[in-house]
C-alpha positions in Angstrom: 23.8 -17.2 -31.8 21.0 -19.4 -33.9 21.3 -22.4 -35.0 22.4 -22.2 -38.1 25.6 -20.4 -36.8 26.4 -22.7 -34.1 26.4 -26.1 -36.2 29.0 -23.5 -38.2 31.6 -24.6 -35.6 33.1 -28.3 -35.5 31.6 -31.1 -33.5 33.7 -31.2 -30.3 31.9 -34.6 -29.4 33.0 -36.5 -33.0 35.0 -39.7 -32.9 35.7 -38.3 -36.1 38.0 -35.7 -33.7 38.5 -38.1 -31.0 35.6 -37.8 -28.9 35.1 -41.1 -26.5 32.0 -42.2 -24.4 33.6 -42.2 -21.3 30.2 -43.7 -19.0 26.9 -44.0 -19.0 24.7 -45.3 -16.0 22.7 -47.3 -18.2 22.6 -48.4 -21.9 20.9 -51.5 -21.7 18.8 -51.2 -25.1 21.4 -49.7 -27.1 24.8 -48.7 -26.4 26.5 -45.4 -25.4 29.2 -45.4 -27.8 26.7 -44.4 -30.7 25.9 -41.1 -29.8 28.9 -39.8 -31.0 29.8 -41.4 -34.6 30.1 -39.1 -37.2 27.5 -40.3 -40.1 23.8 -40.1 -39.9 21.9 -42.5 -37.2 20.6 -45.4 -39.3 16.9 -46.9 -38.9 16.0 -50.9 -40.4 12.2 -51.3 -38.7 12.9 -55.0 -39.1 15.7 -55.4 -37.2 15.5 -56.5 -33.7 17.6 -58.3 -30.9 17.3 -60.4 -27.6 16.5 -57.3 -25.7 14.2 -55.6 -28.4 14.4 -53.0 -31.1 17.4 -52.4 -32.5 18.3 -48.7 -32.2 21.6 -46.7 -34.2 21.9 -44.2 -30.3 21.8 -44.9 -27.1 18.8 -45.9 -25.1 18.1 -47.0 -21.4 15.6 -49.3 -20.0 12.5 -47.7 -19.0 12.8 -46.3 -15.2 10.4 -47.3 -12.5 12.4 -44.9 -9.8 12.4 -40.7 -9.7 15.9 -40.8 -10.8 17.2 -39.7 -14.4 19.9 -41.3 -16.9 22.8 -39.7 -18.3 25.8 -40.3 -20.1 29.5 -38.7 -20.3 31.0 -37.8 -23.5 35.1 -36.8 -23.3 35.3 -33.8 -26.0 38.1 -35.1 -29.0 39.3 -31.5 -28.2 39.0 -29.1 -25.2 36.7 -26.1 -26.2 34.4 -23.8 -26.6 31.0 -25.0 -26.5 28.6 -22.5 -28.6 25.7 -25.2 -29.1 24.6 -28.6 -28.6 22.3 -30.9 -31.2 20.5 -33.8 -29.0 18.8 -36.1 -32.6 16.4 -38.2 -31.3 16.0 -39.6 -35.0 14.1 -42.8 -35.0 12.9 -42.5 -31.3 9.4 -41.8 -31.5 7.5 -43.2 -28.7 10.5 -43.7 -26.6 12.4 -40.2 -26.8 13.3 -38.3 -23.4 10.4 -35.7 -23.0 13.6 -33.4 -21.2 17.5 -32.8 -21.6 19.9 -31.0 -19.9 23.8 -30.9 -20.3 26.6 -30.0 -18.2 30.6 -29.5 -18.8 33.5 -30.2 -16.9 37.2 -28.9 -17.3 39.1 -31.8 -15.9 43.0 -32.7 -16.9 44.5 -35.5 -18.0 42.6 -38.9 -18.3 40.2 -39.4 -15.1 38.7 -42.3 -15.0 34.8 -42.8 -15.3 34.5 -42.5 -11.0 36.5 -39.3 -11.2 33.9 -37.9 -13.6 31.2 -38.6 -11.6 32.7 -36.3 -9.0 33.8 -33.3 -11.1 33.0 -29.7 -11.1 29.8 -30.0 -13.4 28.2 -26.8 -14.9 25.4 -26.4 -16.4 25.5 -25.3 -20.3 22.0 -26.3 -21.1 19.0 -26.3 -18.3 16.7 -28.9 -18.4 14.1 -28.4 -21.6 11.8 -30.0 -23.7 13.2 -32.3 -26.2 10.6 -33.8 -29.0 11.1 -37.2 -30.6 12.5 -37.9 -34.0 14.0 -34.6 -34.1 17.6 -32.9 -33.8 16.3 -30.8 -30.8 19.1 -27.7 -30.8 20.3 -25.4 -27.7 22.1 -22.3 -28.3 24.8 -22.1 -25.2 26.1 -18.7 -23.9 28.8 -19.7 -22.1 33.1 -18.6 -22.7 34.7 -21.2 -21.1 36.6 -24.2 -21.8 35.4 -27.7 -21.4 37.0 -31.1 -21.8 33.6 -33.2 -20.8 30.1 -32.8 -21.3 27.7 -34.8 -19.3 23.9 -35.5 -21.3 21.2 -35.8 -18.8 17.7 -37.3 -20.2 14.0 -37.0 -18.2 13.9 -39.5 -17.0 15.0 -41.8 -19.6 14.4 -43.1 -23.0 17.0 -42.6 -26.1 19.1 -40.7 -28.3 20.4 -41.2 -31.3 23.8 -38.6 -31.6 24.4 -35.9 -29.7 26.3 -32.9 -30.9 28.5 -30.4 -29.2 29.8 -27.5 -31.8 32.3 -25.4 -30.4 36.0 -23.9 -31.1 38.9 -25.9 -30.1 41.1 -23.9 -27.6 44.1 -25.9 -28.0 46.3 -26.7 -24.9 50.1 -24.3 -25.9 52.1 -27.6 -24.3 51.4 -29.3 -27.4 51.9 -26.7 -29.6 55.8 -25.8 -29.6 58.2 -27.4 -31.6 56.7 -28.3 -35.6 53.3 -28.6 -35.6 50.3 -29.2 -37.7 49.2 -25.3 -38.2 45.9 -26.6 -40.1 44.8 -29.6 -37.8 41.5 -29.2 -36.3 42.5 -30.9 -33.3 44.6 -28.1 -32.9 41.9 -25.5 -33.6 41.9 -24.5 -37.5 39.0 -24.3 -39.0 37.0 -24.2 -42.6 36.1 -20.3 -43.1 34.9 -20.5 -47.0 34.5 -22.8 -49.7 33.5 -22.7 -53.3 31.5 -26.3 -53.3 31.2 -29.2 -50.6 28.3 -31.0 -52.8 29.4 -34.9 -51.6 31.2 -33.7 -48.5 32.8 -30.6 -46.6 36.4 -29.7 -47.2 36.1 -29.5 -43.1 36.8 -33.2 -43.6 40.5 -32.7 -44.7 42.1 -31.2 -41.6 40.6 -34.1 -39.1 43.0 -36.4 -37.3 44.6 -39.4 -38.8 44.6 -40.8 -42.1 41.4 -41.2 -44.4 39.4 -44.7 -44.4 37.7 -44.2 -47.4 36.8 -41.3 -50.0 33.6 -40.2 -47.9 35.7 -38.6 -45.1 37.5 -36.2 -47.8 36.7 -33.7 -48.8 34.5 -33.8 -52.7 33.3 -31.2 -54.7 30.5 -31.5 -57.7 32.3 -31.7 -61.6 32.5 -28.6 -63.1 30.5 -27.8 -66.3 31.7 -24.5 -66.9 35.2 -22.1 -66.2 36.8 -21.2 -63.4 38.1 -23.9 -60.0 37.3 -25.0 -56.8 38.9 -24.1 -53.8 38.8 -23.8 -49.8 39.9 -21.3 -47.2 41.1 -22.6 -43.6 42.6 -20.3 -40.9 45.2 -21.8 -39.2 45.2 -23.0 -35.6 47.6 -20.5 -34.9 50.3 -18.0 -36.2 53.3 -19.9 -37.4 56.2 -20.7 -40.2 55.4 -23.1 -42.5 58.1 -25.7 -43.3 56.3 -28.7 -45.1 53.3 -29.1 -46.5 51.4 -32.7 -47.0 48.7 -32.8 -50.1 46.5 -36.9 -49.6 44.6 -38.0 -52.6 44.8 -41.6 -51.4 41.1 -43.0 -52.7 40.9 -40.3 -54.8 41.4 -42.6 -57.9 39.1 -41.3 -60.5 38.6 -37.8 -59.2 41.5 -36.2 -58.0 42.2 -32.7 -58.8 44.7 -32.7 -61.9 46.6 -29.3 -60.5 46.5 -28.0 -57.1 47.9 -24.6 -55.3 48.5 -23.1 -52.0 49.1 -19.9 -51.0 48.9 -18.0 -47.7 48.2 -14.8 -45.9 49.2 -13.1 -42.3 46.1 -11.5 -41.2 48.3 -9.7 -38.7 50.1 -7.5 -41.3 47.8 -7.9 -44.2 44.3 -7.8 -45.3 42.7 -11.2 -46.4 40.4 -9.7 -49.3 43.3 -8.1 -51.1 44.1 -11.2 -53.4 47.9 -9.5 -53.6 48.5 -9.8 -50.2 48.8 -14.0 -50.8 52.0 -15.5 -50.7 52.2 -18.5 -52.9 53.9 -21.4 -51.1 53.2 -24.0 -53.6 53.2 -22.7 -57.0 50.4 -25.1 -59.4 51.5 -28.6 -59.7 50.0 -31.6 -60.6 49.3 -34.1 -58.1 48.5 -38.1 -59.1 45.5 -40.1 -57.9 45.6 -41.9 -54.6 48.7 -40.5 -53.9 49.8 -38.7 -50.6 52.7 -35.9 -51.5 55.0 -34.4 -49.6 56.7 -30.8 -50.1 59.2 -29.5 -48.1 59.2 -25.6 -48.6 61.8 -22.9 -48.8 61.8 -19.8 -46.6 58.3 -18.7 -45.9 56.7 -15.9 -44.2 54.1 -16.4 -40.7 50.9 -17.4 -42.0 47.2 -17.1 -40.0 45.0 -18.7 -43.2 45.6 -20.8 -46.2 43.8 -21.4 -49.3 44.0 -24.7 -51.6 43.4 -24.4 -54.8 42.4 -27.3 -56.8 42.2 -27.5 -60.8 39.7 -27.2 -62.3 37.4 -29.5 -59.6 38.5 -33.2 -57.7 38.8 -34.8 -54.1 40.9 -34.5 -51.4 41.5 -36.8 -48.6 43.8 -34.8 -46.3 45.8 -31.4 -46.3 48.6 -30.8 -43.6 50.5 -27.8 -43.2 53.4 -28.2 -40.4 55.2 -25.7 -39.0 56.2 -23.9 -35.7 54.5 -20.9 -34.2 56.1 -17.4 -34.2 56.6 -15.8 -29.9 53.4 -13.6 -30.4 51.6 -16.8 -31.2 52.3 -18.6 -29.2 52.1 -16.2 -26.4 48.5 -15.5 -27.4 48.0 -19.3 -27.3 49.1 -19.2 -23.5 46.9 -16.1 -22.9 43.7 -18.4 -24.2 44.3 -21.5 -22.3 45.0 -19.6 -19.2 41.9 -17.4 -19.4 39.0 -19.7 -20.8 39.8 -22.2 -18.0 36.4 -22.4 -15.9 36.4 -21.4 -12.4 36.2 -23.6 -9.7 
């Protein structure tokens, strides 16, 4: 898989998804927690504290030992892990020359001493990393991971590190009504007419927007036609209510949206016939989050909003339950892309 294909996949790693630092060994310049927010690392050459330069990533002190540093990052989601981006933007004389990353497939909540113990395997082998650069590793492994462990030669810093991958979502928390279009939950962003500000990816992360930049924001139109996405659900399921956020959206919200859907099961996602429209075109009001409960409707595996003729979203939720095959096939993946011990 290249590069380009694996940064295709969500970030695993985000806070955006729910990703936490859970320890580091040292992060004496600058702290741990940084490698995982979701914007851009940030650079001021003026700025400096107590202990020195003040770096947007993490950084250690500068080793005088044979030992190495590392740091442990709890995935928002357990996944898949197709590639991993190591940025060392803004460290230029004080990068790691080497990196190397491991996973770990550990339930529940362990502590940071239980991590230290765990089953690590290695997804990247130790290789050169160069400063000021997002430094990418393609990663040919199948299995499912819930940690990731960054290891730097022998020290130095990093500004965010990266871990693109598929959710495999755990079928425990996926019976009863659900959100089918959650990334948490595995749905992703397949196609999209325009992302110009920002991704429609944005609109299926946890929680409630902060602000316009984490919805989703096309360009304005100057000509015909209407902007739209394409998501396939996390899994097979019923819809029963769908939630539509504009909240921010105040002077750029679409004026109409619609939402139809499609079983890939039974049907063939091209044929534009095959759509079943489960939320006919309706105006929606800025900075507004609607609700719509909806009549009988058949088992969906994608959706695709519509939105009229251009405008921002902040958050889409489709809720529903999955069908017995899905959720059988749900099973099936947990079970089988467990690691073994």
């Amino acid at each position: 898989m290249t590069t380009a294909a694996f940064t295709a996949h969500v970030d695993l790693a985000s806070r955006a998804l729910g990703g936490s630092v859970s320890a580091a060994n040292d992060e004496l310049f600058a702290q741990r927690e940084n490698l995982i927010r979701p914007e851009p690392p940030f650079f001021d050459p003026h700025d400096f504290g107590h202990k020195g330069k003040v770096y947007d990533g993490w950084e250690t002190r500068r080793r005088r030992d044979d030992g190495h540093d590392w740091a442990i990052v709890r995935l928002g989601a357990a996944g898949i892990v197709h590639g991993v981006i190591v940025d060392t933007a803004h460290f230029l004389g004080n990068y790691p020359p080497f990196v190397s990353v491991d996973g770990a497939c550990v339930e529940g909540h362990p502590s940071s001493e239980e991590l230290e113990k765990a089953d690590w395997h290695t997804l990247v082998e130790r290789s050169p990393a160069l400063g000021g650069t997002a430094n990418a590793y393609s990663v040919d492994d199948h299995h499912r991971w819930t940690h990731v462990r960054l290891n730097i030669f022998p020290d130095g810093g990093v500004a965010r590190l990266r871990v693109h991958g598929e959710v495999v979502p755990d079928p425990r928390f996926l019976t009863g009504t659900v959100d089918l279009l959650a990334a948490e939950n595995g749905a992703v962003l397949t196609e999209c007419s325009d992302a110009f500000y920002s991704s429609p990816a944005n609109i299926i992360m946890p929680g409630r927007a902060r602000n316009m930049g984490e919805g989703w924001e096309n360009a304005r139109r100057r000509h015909g036609g209407n902007d739209f996405a394409v998501f396939a659900l996390a899994a097979a399921g019923v819809p029963r209510h769908l939630e539509v956020d504009t909240s921010y959206y105040v002077g750029n919200p679409p004026r109409w949206v619609r939402v139809t859907t499609v079983d890939a099961r039974t049907a063939d996602v091209r044929d534009e016939g095959a759509w079943h429209e489960l939320l006919p075109r309706t105006a929606v009001a800025p900075d507004t989050r609607h609700r719509f409960a909806l009549d009988t409707s058949p088992a969906a595996t994608h959706l695709r909003l519509d939105v009229y003729p251009d405008g921002g979203l902040s958050r889409l939720r489709l809720f529903g339950e999955l069908d017995d095959a899905s959720a059988t096939a749900a099973r099936e993946r947990w079970s089988s892309s467990r690691p073994s011990e």
